[in-house]
TORKE-620980 format. One record per residue (C-alpha): residue in one letter; x, y, z. Coordinates in steps of 0.1 Angstrom, whole numbers, padded with zeros to 4 digits, always signed. Layout:
// TORKE-620980
AXYZ/...
***
This chain:
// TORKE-620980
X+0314+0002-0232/X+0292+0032-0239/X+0277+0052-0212/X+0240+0042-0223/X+0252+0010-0223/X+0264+0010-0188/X+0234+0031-0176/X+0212+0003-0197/X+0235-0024-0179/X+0238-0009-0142/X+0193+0001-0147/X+0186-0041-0152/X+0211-0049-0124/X+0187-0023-0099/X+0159-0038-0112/X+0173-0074-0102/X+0187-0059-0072/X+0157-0037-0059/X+0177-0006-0059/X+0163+0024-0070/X+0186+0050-0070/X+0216+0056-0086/X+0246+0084-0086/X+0268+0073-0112/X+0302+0097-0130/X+0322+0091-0154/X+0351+0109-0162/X+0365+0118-0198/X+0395+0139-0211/X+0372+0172-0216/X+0355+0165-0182/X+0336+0148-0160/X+0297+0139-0169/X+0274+0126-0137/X+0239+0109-0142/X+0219+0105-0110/X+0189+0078-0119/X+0161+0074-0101/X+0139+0041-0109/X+0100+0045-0104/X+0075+0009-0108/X+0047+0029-0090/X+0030+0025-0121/X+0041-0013-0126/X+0032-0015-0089/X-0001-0004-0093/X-0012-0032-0118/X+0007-0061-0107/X+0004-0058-0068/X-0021-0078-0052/X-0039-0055-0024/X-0026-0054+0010/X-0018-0075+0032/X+0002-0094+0008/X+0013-0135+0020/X+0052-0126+0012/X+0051-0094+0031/X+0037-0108+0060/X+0058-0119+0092/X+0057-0161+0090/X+0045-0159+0127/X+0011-0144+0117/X-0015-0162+0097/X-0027-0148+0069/X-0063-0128+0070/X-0087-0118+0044/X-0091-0077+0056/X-0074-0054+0084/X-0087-0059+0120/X-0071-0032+0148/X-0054-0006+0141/X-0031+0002+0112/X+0001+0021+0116/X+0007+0034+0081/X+0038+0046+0062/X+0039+0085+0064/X+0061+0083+0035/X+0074+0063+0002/X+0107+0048+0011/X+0124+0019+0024/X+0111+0001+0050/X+0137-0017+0076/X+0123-0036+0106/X+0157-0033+0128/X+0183-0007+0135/X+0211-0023+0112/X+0213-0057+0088/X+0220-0087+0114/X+0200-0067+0143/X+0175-0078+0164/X+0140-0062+0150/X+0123-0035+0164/X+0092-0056+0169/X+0075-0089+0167/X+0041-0103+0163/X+0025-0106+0198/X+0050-0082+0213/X+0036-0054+0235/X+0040-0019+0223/X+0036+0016+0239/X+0030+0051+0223/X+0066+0066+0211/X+0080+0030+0209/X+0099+0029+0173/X+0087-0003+0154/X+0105+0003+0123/X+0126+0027+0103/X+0119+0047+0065/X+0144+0050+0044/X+0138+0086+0023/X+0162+0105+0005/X+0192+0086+0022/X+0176+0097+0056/X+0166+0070+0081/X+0131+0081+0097/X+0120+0061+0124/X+0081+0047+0126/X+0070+0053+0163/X+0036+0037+0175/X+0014+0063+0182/X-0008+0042+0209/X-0006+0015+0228/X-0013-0024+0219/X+0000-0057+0212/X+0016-0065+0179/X-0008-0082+0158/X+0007-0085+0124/X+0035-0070+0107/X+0025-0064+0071/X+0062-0056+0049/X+0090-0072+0049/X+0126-0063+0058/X+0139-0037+0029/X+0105-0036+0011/X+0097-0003-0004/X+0069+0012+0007/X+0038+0041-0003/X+0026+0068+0011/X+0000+0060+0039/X+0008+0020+0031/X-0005-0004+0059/X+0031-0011+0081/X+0020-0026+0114/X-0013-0036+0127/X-0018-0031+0164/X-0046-0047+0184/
***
């Protein structure tokens, strides 16, 4: 198989998969060539998503609303969002649980760097607006504390 090939084959299995990075290396007799890919849908994203909240990103605990009502604790970066410590965990957070300021009620994935999400005030848990492992924008809607 032909390196485009396999970089055509391995960029349709990310796609399927949700990944969207990639380092891959392959090695011939004069040398070794590496290909990091990064995948980008921000542009797909933009057309296709419905606005927040979305009914699939939403925790199945919290009926679904029409607009925002508290306070939203927004994404202060595109990554990754993960909603516990480690796959299998118990969650940072649920809907009706009671937060505090500096509480960590979720974790960003970035550049292979885990950043956690801390509340910055107090409240109750009102809805929880992504889902576990769902990339997330810049200033996107995470959390909506009451």
């Amino acid at each position: 198989m032909s390196f485009r090939a396999t970089v055509e084959s391995m960029s349709k299995i990310m796609d399927e998969m949700g990944i969207t990075e990639l380092d891959l290396e392959r090695q011939f007799l004069f040398g070794v060539y590496r290909k990091h890919i990064h995948l980008s849908k921000q542009q797909a994203a933009a057309v296709s998503m419905p606005s927040f909240p979305t009914a699939e990103a939403k925790s199945a605990n919290s009926e679904p609303s029409e607009h925002i009502n508290g306070y939203a604790l927004k994404s202060p970066m595109v990554g990754v969002a993960y909603l516990a410590p480690e796959p299998g965990a118990e969650t940072f957070t649920k809907v009706g649980a009671t937060i505090k300021a500096g509480d960590t009620v979720a974790l960003v994935e970035a550049m292979k760097t885990f950043n956690p999400i801390k509340s910055d005030k107090d409240g109750v848990v009102k809805e929880i607006l992504v889902s576990d492992g769902q990339a997330v924008e810049f200033d996107q809607p995470i959390i909506i504390i009451e």
